[in-house]
C-alpha positions in Angstrom: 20.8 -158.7 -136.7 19.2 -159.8 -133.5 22.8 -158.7 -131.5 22.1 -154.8 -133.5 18.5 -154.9 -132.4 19.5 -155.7 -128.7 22.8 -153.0 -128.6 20.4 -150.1 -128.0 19.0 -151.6 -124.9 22.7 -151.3 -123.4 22.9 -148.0 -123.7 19.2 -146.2 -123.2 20.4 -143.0 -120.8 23.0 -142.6 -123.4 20.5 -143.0 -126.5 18.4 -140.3 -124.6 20.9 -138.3 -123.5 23.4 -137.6 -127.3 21.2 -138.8 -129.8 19.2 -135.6 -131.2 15.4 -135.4 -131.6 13.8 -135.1 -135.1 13.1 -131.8 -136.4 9.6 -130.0 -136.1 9.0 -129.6 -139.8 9.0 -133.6 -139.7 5.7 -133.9 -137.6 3.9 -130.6 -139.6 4.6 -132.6 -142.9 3.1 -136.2 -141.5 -0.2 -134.2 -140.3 -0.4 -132.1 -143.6 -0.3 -135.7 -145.3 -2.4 -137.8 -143.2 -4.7 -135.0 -141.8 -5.2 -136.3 -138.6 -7.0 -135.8 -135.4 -5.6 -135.5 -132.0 -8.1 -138.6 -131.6 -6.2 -140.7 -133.9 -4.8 -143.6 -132.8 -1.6 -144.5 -133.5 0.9 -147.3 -133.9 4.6 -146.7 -133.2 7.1 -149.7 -134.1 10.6 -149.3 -131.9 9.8 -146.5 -129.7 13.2 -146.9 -128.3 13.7 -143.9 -125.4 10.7 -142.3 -126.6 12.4 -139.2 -129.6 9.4 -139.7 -131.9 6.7 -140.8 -129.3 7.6 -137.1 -127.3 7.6 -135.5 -130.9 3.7 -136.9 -131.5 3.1 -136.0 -127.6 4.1 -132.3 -128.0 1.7 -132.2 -131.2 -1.6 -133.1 -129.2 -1.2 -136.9 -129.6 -1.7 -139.1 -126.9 -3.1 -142.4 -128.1 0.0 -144.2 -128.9 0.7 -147.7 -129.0 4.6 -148.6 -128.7 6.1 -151.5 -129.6 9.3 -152.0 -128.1 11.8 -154.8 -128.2 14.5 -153.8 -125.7 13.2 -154.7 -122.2 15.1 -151.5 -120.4 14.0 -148.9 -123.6 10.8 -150.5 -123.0 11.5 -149.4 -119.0 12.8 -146.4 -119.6 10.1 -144.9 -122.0 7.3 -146.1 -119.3 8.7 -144.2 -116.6 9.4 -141.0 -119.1 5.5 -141.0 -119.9 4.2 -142.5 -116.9 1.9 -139.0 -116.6 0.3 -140.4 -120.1 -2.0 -142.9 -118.9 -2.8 -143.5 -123.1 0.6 -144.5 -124.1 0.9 -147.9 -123.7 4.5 -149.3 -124.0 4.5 -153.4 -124.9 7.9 -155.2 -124.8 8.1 -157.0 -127.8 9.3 -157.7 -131.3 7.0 -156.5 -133.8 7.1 -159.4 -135.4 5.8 -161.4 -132.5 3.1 -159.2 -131.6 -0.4 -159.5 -132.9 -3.3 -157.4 -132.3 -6.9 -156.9 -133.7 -6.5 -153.1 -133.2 -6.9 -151.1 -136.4 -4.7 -147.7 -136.4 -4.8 -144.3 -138.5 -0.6 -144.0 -138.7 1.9 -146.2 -138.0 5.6 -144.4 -137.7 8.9 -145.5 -136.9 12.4 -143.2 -136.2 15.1 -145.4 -136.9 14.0 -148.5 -136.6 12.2 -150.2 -139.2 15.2 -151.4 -141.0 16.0 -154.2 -138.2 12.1 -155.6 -139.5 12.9 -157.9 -142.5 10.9 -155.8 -145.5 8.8 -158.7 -146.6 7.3 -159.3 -142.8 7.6 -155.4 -141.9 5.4 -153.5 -144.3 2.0 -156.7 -145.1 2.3 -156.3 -141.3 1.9 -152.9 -140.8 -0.1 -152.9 -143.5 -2.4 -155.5 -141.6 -2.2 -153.0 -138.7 -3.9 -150.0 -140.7 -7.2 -148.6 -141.2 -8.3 -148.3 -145.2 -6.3 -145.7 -146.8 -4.1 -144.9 -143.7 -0.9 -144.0 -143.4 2.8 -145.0 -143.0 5.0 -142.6 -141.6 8.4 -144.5 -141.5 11.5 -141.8 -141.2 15.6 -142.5 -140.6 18.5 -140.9 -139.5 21.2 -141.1 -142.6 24.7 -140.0 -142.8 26.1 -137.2 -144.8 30.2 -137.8 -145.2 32.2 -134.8 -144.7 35.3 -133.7 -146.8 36.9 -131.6 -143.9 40.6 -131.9 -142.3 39.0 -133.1 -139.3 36.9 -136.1 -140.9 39.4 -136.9 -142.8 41.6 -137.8 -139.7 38.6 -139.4 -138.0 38.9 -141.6 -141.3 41.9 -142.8 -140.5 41.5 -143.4 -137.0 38.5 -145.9 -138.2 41.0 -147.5 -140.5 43.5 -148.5 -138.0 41.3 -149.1 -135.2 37.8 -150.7 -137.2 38.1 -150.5 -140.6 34.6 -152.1 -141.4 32.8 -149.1 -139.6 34.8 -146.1 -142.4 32.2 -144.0 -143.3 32.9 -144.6 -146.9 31.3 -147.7 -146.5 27.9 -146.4 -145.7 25.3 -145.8 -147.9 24.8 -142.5 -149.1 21.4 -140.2 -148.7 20.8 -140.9 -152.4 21.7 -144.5 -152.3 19.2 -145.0 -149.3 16.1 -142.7 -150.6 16.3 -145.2 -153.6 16.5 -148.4 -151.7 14.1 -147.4 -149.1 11.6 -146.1 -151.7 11.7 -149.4 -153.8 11.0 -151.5 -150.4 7.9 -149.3 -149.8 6.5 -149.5 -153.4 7.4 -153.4 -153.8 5.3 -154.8 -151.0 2.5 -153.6 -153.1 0.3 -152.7 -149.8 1.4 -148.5 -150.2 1.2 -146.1 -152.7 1.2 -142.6 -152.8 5.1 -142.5 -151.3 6.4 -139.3 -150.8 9.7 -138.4 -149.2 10.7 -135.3 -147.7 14.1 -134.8 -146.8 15.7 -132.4 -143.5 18.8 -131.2 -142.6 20.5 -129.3 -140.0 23.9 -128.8 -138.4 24.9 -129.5 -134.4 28.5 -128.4 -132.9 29.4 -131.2 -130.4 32.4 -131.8 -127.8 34.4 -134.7 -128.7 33.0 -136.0 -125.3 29.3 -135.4 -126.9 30.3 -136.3 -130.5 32.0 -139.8 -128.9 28.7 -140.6 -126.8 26.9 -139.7 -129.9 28.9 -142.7 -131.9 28.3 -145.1 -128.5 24.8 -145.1 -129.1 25.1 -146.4 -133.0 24.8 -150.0 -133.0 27.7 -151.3 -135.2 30.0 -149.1 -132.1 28.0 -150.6 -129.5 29.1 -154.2 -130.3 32.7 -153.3 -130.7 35.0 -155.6 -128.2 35.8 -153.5 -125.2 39.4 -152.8 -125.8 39.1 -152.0 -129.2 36.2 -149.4 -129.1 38.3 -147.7 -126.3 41.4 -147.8 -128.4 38.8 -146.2 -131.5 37.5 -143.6 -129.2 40.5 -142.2 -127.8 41.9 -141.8 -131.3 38.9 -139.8 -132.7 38.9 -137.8 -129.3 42.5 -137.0 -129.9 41.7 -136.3 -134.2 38.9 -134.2 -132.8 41.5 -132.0 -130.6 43.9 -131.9 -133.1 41.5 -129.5 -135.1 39.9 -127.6 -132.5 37.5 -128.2 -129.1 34.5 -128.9 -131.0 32.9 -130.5 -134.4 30.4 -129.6 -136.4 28.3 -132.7 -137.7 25.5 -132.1 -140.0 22.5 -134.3 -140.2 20.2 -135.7 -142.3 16.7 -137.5 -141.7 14.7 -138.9 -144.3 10.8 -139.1 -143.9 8.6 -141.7 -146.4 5.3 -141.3 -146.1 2.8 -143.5 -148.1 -1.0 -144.3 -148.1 -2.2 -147.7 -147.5 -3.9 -149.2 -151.0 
């Protein structure tokens, strides 16, 4: 786990560069469910290169608290909001940190999983005011039946057959899991989940930049993620110049008890 958490820090211009930002409707649902002021402060575990902290920025937040464990994210996020004089970036682990701070929202964007559940949530949890709010939210996948997946399939299966899509949970399979690990720390209630979706046309340069910043490609011997790469480039090609990839994020909110 600790290799996954670190593979992100590798590749920060890329993360900022392919990976998309979260969708608008995202932040109006957290502030319809928290009601929160601009005042708020607020805790952000794995800011990463900043998505969700610009997201909160761009709604009139600017008391933000990041905790970051990759020592160049952590770099790169100061210098992208170095005009913010209250968004304080701390290069950390969550787990490590401690602070007698009390916030009105912690969030996360893809990145609370790497924090084992049983030492994630009591901690945030810990980290809230009465009655405050989690706003914890994921990419997912959503598998494709077209011609040219199906060729990207069996690129994966001769070149990494541990990373085939099949393999991944589905959008179902996760709301469920996810759900359960929010309810079962008995510190939140109240969960709801809200679900968005949207579809982005890539270049196979794009779409393959996109895949270098997910962690199980990061850590892929050198050879070997070259010899993946150039295969889905040249499945990619085979079906046209471009590919559609649609994509799914998952929000749970929940109340602290």
């Amino acid at each position: 786990m600790n290799a996954l958490k670190q593979s992100f820090n590798l590749v920060a211009s890329s993360y900022e560069k392919y990976r998309p930002l979260y969708p608008d409707q995202l932040y109006k649902d957290i502030f319809t469910y928290t009601d929160l002021q601009p005042s708020a402060k607020l805790l952000e575990i794995g800011c990463g290169t900043g998505k969700a902290t610009g997201g909160f920025i761009e709604q009139g937040f600017s008391n933000i608290t990041c905790i970051e464990y990759g020592k160049n994210l952590a770099k790169f996020t100061q210098e992208k909001f170095a005009a913010n004089p209250n968004i304080r970036i701390i290069h950390t682990s969550f787990e490590d940190w401690h602070s007698d701070d009390q916030y009105d929202l912690a969030f996360s964007g893809t990145a609370f999983h790497f924090i084992p559940a049983e030492t994630g949530y009591p901690k945030t949890a810990s980290l809230l005011k009465k009655e405050a709010v989690s706003a914890f939210f994921w990419f997912t996948h959503i598998a494709s039946d077209e011609s040219v997946y199906q060729s990207i399939r069996t690129v994966y299966q001769e070149h990494a057959p541990h990373l085939n899509d099949s393999l991944i949970p589905n959008k179902e399979d996760f709301i469920k899991e996810r759900s359960a690990l929010t309810l079962e720390s008995d510190h939140f209630h109240q969960l709801l989940v809200k679900t968005y979706t949207w579809e982005q046309i890539y270049t196979p340069h794009d779409y393959i930049g996109l895949l270098n910043t997910h962690s199980e490609h990061q850590i892929l011997p050198q050879e070997q993620k070259g010899f993946l790469f150039s295969g889905i480039e040249r499945a990619i090609l085979k079906h046209g110049k471009s590919i559609t990839k649609k994509h799914a994020v998952v929000l749970f909110l929940a109340r602290k008890k």
